[in-house]
C-alpha positions as CSV (number, residue, x, y, z in Angstrom):
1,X,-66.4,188.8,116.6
2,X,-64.8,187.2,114.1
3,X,-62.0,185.8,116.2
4,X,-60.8,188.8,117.0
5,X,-58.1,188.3,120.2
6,X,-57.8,191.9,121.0
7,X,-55.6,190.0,124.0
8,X,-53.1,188.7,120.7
9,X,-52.8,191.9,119.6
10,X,-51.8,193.3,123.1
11,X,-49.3,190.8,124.0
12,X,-47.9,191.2,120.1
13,X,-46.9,194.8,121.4
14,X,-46.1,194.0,125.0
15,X,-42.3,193.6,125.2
16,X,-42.2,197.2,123.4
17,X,-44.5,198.9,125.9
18,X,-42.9,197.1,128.7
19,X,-39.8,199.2,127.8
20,X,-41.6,202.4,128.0
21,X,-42.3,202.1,131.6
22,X,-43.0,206.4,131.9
23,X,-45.3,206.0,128.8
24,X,-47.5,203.3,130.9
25,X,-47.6,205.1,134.3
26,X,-49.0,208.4,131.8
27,X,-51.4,205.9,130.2
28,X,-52.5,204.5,133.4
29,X,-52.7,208.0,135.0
30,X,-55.2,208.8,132.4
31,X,-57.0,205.4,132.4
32,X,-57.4,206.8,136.6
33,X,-58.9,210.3,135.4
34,X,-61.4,208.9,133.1
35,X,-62.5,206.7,135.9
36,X,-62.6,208.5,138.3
37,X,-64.7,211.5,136.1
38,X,-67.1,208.8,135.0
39,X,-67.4,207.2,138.9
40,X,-66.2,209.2,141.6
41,X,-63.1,209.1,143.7
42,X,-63.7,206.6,146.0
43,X,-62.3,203.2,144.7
44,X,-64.8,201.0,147.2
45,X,-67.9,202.1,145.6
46,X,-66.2,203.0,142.2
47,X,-65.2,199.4,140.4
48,X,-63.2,201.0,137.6
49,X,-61.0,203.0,139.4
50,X,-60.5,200.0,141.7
51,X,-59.3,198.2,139.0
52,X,-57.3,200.8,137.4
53,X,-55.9,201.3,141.0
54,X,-54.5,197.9,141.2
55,X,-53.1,197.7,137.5
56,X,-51.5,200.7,138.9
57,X,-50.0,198.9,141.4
58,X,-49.3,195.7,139.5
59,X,-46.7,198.4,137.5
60,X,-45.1,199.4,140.7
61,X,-46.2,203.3,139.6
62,X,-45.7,205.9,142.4
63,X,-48.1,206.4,145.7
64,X,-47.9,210.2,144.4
65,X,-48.8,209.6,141.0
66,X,-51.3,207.4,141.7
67,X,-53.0,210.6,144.2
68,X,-52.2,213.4,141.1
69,X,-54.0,211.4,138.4
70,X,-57.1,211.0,141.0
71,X,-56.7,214.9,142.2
72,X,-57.0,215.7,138.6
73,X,-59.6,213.5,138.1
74,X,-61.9,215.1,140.9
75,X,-61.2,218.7,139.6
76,X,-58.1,219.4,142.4
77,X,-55.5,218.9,139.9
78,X,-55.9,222.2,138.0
79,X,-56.1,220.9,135.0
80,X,-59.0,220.5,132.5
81,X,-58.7,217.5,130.5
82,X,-61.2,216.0,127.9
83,X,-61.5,213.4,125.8
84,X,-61.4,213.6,122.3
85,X,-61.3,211.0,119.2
86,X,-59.5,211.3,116.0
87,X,-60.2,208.7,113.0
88,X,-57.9,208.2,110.4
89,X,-56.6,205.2,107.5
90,X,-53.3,204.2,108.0
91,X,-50.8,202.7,105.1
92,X,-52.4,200.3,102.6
93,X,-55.7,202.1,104.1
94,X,-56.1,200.6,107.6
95,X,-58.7,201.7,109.8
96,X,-57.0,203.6,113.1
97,X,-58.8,205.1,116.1
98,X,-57.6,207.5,118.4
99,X,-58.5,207.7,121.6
100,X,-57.0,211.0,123.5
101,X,-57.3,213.2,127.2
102,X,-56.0,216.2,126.3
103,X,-55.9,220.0,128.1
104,X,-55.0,221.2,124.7
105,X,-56.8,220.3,121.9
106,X,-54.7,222.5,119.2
107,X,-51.4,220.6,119.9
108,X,-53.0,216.9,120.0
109,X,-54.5,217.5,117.0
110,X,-52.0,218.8,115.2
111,X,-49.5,215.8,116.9
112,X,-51.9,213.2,115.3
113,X,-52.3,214.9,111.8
114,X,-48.5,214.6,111.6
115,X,-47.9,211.0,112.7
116,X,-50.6,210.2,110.2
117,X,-49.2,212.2,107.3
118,X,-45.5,211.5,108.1
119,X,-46.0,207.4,108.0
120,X,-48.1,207.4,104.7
121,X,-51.6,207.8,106.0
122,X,-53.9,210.7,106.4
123,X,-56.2,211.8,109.3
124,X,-59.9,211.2,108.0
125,X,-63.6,213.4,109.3
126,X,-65.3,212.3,112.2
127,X,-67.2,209.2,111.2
128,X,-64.9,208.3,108.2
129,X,-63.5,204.6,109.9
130,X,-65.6,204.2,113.7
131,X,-68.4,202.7,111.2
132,X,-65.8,199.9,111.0
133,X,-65.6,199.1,114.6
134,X,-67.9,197.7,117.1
135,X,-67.7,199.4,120.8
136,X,-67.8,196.5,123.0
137,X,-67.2,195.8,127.0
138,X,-64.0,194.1,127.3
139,X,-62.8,191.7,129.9
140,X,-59.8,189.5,130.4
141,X,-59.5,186.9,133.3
142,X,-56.3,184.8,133.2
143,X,-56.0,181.3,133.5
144,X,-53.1,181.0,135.5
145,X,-54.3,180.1,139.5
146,X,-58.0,179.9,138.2
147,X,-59.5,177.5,139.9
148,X,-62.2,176.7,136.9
149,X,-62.9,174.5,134.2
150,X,-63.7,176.5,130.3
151,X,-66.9,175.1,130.7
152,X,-67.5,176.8,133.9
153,X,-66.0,179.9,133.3
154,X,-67.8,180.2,130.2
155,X,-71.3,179.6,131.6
156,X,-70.7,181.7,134.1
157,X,-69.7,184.4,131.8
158,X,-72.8,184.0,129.9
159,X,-74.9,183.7,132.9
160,X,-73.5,187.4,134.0
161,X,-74.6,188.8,130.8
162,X,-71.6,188.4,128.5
163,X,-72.2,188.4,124.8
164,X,-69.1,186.0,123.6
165,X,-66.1,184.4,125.6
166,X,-63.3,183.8,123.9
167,X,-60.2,181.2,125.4
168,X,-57.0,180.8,124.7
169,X,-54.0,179.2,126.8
170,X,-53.8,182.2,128.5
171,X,-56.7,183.8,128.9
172,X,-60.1,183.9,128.6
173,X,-61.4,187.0,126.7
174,X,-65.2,188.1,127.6
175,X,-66.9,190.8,125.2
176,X,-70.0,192.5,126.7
177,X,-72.9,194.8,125.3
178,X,-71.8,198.6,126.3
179,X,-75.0,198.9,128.3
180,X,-74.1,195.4,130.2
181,X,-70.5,195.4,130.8
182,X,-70.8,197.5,134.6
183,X,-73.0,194.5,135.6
184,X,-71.4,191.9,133.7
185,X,-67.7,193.0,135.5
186,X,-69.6,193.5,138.8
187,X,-71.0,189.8,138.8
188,X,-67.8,188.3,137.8
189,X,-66.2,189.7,140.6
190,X,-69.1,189.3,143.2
191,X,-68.2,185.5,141.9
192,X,-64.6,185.7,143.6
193,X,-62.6,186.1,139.7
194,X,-59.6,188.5,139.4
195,X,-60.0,190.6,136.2
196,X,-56.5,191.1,134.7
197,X,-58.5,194.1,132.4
198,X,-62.1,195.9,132.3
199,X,-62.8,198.1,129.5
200,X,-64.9,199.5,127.0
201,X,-63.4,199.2,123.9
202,X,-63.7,199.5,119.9
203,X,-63.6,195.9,118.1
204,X,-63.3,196.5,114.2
205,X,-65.8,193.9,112.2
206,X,-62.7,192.9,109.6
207,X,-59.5,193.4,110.0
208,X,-56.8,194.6,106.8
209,X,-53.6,192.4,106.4
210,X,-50.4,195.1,106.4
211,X,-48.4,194.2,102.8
212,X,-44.5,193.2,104.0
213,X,-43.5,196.5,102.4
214,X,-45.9,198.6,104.6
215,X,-45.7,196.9,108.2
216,X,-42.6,199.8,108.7
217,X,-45.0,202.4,107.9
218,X,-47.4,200.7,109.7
219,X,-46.0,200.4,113.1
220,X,-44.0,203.3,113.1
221,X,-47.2,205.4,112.8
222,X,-49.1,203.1,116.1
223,X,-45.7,203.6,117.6
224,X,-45.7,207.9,117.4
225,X,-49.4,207.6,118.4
226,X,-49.0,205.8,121.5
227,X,-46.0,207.7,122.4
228,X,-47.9,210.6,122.7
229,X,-48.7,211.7,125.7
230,X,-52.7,213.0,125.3
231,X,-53.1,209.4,123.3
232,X,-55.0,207.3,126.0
233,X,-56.1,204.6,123.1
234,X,-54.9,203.5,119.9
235,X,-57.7,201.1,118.0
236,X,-56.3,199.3,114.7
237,X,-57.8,197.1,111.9
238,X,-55.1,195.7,111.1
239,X,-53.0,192.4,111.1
240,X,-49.4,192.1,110.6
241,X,-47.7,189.2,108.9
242,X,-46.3,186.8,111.5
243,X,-43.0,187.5,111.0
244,X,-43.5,190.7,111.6
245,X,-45.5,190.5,114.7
């Protein structure tokens, strides 16, 4: 894993999204769709969309919007999304995922081509960066009111399956094999732990440090991407300067 905190990287861009409360109920909306597409509309026997049901309510987001995104999700919505991934270098040639839901594929693609070309990057072929990443189960359980030692926690994570556990003072951070992250998120919670986040997720192998004169660039292209609407997922393999962060 190289040390890779996916969790630093989220928190380095928290305070911004926090502001952008609409642009996390759409994110969350379409985090609910995906689940409940993959599992089923019934959060008791459906552990994503149970989670994704109480981030949902963590935000405060809507009763109603919280019903839409699981309407949509079970075909009563109208609507017919699907997921699609773009791949593309950003400035100084860092490697950038994108992750969309999308009922029209014409205007997302042409959204991303242009954030990519008008922050100094350029949208690459299918395959041209993903070979750079990992895709790994991903699993935060904070520290705060957990009543467990690291060495506990980690065994315990280990004994569920988990390939790595990472700690920090705030978290610990639990990466999983694809195939063994449903089991390894069910036995955590059969164990009584809260999950602040279940996911599968892209991990890049190396990450590429952003030159002072290119973090502008650099962030103003993550920022257009994750303001767009379709974009469910933005992967980077990148690191800012600290001072920049």
């Amino acid at each position: 894993m190289s040390g890779h905190s996916k969790w630093h990287n989220i928190q380095g861009r928290k305070n911004a999204q926090d502001a952008k409360r609409g642009k996390i109920f759409q994110r969350i909306s379409r985090e609910i769709y995906v689940a409940v597409k993959a599992g089923g509309p019934d959060p008791s026997s459906n552990p994503q969309l149970r989670l994704m049901m109480d981030k949902a309510r963590a935000a405060n987001m809507p009763k109603d919007n919280i019903k839409r995104a699981v309407d949509k999700g079970s075909g009563a919505g109208g609507a017919n999304y699907e997921e699609i991934t773009y791949e593309g270098y950003g400035p100084a040639g860092t490697a950038i995922i994108v992750s969309a839901l999308t009922d029209n594929k014409n205007r997302t693609a042409a959204a991303v081509r242009s954030a990519f070309t008008h922050h100094g990057g350029s949208l690459g072929a299918s395959g041209s960066v993903s070979y750079m990443f990992d895709r790994k189960g991903y699993i935060v359980i904070s520290r705060e009111d957990l009543d467990k030692n690291e060495d506990d926690m980690m065994e315990d994570a280990i004994d569920a399956g988990a390939d790595d556990v990472q700690t920090s003072e705030e978290v610990f951070e639990i990466y999983t094999d694809p195939k063994e992250f449903a089991a390894v998120r069910d036995a955590l919670e059969a164990k009584g732990y809260t999950l602040d986040n279940a996911e599968l997720t892209m991990i890049p192998e190396n990450e590429t440090m952003v030159p002072e004169d290119k973090v502008k660039q650099y962030t103003g292209l993550i920022d257009e991407l994750e303001d767009n609407d379709d974009v469910s997922e933005v992967y980077e393999a990148a690191t800012l300067p600290e001072d920049a962060e």
